[in-house]
C-alpha positions in Angstrom: 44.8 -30.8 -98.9 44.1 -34.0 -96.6 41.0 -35.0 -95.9 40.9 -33.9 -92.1 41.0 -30.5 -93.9 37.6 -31.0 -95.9 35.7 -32.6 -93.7 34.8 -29.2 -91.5 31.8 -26.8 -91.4 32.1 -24.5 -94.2 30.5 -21.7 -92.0 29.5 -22.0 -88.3 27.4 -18.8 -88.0 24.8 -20.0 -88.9 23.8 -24.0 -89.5 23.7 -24.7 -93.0 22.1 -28.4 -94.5 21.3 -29.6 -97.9 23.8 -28.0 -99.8 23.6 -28.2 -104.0 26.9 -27.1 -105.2 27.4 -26.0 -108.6 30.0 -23.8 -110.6 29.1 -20.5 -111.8 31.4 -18.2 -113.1 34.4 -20.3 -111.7 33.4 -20.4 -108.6 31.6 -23.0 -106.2 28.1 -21.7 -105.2 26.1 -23.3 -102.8 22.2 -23.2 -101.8 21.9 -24.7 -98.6 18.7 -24.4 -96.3 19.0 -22.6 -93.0 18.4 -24.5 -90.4 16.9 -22.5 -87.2 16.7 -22.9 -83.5 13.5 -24.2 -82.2 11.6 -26.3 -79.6 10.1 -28.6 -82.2 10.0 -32.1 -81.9 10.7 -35.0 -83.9 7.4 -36.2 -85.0 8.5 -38.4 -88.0 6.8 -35.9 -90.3 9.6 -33.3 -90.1 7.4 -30.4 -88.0 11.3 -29.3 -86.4 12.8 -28.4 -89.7 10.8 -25.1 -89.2 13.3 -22.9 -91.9 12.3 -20.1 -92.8 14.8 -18.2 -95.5 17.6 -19.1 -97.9 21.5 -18.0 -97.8 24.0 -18.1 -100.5 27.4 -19.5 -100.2 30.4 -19.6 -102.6 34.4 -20.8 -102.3 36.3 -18.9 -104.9 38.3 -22.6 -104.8 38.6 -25.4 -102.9 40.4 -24.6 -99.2 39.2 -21.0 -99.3 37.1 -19.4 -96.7 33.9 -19.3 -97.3 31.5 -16.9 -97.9 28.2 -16.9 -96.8 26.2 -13.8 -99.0 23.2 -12.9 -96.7 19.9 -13.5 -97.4 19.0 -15.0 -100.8 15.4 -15.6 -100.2 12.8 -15.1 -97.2 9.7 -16.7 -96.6 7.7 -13.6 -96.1 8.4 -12.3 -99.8 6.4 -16.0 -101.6 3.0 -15.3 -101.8 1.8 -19.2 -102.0 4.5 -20.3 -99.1 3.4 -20.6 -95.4 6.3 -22.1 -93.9 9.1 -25.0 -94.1 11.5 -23.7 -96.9 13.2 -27.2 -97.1 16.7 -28.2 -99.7 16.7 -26.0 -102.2 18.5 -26.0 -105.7 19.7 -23.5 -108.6 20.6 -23.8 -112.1 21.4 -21.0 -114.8 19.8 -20.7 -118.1 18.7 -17.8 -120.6 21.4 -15.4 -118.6 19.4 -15.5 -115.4 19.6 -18.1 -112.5 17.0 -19.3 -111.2 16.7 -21.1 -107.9 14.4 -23.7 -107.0 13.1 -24.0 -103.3 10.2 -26.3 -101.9 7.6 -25.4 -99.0 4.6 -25.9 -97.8 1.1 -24.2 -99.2 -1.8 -22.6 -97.6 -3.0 -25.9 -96.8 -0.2 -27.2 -95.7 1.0 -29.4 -99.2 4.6 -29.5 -100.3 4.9 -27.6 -103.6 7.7 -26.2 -105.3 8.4 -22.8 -106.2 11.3 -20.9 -108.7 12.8 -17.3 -108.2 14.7 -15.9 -110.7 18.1 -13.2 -110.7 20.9 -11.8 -113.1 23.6 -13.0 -110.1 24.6 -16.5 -108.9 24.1 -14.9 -105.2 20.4 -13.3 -105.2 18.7 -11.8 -104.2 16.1 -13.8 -105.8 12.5 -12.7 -106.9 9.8 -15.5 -106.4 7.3 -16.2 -108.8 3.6 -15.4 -107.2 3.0 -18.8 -107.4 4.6 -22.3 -107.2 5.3 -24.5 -110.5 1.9 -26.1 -111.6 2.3 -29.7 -111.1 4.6 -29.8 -108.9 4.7 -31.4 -105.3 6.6 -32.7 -102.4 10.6 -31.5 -101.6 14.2 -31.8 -102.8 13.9 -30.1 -106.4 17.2 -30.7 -108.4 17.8 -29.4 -111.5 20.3 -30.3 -114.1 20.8 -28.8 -117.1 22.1 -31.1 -120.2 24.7 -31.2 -122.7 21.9 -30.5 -125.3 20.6 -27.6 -123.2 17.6 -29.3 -122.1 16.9 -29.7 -118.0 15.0 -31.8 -116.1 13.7 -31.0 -112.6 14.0 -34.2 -109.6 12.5 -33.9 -107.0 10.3 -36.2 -104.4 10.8 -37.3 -100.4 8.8 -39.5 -98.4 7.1 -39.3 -94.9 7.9 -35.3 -93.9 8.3 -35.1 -97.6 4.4 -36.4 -98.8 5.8 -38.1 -101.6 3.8 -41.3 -100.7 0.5 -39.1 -100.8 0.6 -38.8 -104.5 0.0 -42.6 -105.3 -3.3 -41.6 -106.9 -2.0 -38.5 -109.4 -3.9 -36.6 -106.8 -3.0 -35.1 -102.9 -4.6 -37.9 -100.4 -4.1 -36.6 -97.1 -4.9 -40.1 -95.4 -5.5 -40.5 -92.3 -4.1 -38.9 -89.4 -2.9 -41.6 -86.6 -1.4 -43.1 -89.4 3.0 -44.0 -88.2 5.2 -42.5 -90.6 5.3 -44.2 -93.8 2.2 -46.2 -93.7 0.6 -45.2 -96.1 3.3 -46.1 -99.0 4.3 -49.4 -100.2 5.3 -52.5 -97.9 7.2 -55.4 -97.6 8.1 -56.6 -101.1 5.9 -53.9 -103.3 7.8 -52.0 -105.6 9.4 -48.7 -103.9 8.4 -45.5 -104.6 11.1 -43.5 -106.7 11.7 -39.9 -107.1 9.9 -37.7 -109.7 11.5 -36.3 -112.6 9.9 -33.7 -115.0 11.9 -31.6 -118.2 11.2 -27.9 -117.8 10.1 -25.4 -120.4 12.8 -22.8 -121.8 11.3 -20.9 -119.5 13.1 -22.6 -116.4 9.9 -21.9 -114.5 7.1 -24.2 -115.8 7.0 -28.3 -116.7 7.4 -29.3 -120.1 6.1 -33.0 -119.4 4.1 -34.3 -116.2 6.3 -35.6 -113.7 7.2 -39.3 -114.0 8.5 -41.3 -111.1 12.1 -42.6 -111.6 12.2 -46.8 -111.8 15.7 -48.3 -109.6 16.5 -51.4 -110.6 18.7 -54.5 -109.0 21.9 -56.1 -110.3 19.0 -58.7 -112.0 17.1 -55.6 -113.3 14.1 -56.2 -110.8 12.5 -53.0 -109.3 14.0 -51.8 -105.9 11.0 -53.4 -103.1 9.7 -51.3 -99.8 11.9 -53.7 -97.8 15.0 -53.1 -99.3 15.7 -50.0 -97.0 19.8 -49.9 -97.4 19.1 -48.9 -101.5 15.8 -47.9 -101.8 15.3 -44.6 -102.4 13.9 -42.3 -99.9 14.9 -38.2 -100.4 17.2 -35.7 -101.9 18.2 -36.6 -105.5 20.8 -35.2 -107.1 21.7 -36.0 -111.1 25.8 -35.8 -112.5 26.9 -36.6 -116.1 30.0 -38.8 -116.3 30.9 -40.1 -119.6 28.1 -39.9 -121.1 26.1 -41.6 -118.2 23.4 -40.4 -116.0 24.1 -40.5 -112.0 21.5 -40.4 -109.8 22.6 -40.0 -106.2 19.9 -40.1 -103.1 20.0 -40.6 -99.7 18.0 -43.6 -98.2 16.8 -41.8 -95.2 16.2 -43.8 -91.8 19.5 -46.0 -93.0 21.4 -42.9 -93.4 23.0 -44.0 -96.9 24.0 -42.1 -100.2 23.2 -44.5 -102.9 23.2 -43.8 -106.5 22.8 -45.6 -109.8 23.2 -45.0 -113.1 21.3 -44.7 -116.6 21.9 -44.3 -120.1 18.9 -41.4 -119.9 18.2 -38.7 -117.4 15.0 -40.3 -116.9 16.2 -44.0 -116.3 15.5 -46.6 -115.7 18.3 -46.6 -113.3 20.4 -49.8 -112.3 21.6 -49.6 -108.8 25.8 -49.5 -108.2 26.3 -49.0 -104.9 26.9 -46.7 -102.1 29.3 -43.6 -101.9 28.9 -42.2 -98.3 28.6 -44.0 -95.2 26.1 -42.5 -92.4 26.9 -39.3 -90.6 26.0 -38.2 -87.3 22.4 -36.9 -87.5 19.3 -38.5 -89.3 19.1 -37.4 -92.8 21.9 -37.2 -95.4 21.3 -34.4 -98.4 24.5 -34.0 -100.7 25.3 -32.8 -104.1 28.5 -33.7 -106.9 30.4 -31.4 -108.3 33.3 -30.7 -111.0 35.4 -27.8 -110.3 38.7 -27.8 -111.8 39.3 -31.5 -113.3 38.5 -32.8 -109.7 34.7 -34.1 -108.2 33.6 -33.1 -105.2 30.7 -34.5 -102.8 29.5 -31.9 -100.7 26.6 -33.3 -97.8 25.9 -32.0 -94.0 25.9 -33.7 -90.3 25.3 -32.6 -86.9 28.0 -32.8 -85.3 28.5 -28.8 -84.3 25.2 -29.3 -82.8 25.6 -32.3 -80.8 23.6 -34.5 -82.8 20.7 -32.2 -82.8 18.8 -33.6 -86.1 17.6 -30.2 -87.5 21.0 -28.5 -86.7 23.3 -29.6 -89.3 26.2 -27.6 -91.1 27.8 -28.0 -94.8 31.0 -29.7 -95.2 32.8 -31.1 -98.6 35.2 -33.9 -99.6 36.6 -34.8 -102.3 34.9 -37.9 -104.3 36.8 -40.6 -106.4 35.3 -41.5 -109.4 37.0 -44.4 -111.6 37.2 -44.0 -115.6 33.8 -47.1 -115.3 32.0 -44.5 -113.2 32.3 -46.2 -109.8 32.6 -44.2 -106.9 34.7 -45.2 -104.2 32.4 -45.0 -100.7 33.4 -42.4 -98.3 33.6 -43.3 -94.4 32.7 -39.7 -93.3 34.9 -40.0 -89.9 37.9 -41.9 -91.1 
């Protein structure tokens, strides 16, 4: 299959964005968000990425159609959630699945919530109330050789990863530009947050930490350094006995990633594996499926470059026997 063949909208239907693949029972599932029609505009803080519900797709392999199950998940049916049901993520453990979905409180603070089910597909039941500790968007979840799993998760501006500098929610104030109120210039950047989870799959073991990036001279990532720092949607893969940690860089529309001899870091930058697609943000995941990686990741090109109207595609990603991975040019 050529790439020409990959690089299209796994469904059109509906538009589909932040897609975390993962194999359960031999198939490719993927939890996307839902993007949704609406007036909203861009205030740098995310208010149009107004989703509201969760589907469920899956490929039985790679160049079938699609399948897009229904409704996983809907807004109405989580007791703590008010509204923006950003990426989500899923991970099985215990014989259940569980599936991991951010959103936005009573008073309107980013948390992150878990529903659980006996099928890949859903439906899922919520928990009646998000994980304690927990905060901001883009959970991932990744389950170890040893059987242990660690949640990442963090985004900046839209994502208020930069209002929890203090160990505590500082809302700050208002007329603030986007970004502000995080580190400048040449302070250290802010890094996503990891946390190991209980057996249970639905509480924190250990308080979130934030993840350190380090340079080719193993000097923290700065504020300034805006084609590696990182900025949203992490994703963790195992290669070799190595840790991966893949992210986009937001407002320079690069997927980054370095790697680690832990699933907490510290992680040493490598490079970049996907150029920038047409639309603002970039949210992927990796994936193995039958001796072959995969990087699946979104755009908007079905929408005409409409940032909140994106759609899933998937390619398929070289890694060499070091780890390197060689960067995709999306439109090649």
């Amino acid at each position: 299959m050529g790439k020409s063949e990959f690089r299209k909208p796994l469904v059109t239907h509906i538009y589909t964005a932040d897609p975390s693949a993962h194999v359960f029972e031999d198939k490719i599932y993927i939890y996307p968000s839902h993007d949704l029609v609406n007036e909203g505009l861009d205030d740098g803080k995310g208010d149009h990425f107004q989703m509201k519900d969760y589907h469920v797709l899956s490929l039985d392999d790679i160049g079938a159609v699609c399948t897009d199950h229904g409704e996983a998940l809907h807004i109405d049916n989580v007791p703590w959630a008010s509204k923006q049901m950003w990426a989500p993520d899923a991970a099985y453990k215990n014989g259940k699945y569980y599936f991991y979905f951010p959103a936005k409180d009573k008073d309107d603070i980013f948390r992150i919530g878990a529903a659980v089910s006996d099928r890949p597909e859903g439906p899922f039941k919520p928990e009646p109330d998000y994980i304690q500790g927990s905060f901001s968007i883009d959970p991932a979840v990744f389950v170890d050789d040893d059987g242990r799993a660690y949640m990442y998760f963090g985004g900046l501006w839209g994502g208020q990863l930069e209002k929890w500098q203090t160990g505590e929610f500082v809302r700050g104030e208002e007329e603030m530009t986007a970004g502000e109120d995080g580190p400048q210039g040449t302070q250290t950047a802010l890094g996503a947050m990891v946390a190991e989870l209980n057996d249970d799959m639905l509480s924190f073991k250990t308080k979130p930490q934030e993840i350190k990036i380090h340079d080719e001279n193993g000097k923290p990532l700065t504020a300034d350094d805006k084609d590696r720092w990182y900025f949203e949607g992490p994703w963790m893969h195992k290669f070799n006995g190595k840790y991966y940690l893949s992210y986009s860089t937001g407002p320079t529309h690069y997927l980054c990633y370095a790697e680690s001899e832990s699933p907490t870091g510290p992680f040493k930058y490598k490079g970049r594996l996907m150029e920038p697609v047409v639309g603002w943000t970039t949210h992927h995941s990796i994936v193995e499926f039958k001796g072959k990686w995969y990087l699946f990741y979104h755009d908007s090109k079905l929408s005409g470059g409409q940032t909140h109207l994106r759609t899933v595609m998937h390619t398929e990603l070289e890694i060499a026997p070091d780890g390197t991975i060689t960067t995709i040019v999306p439109y090649e």
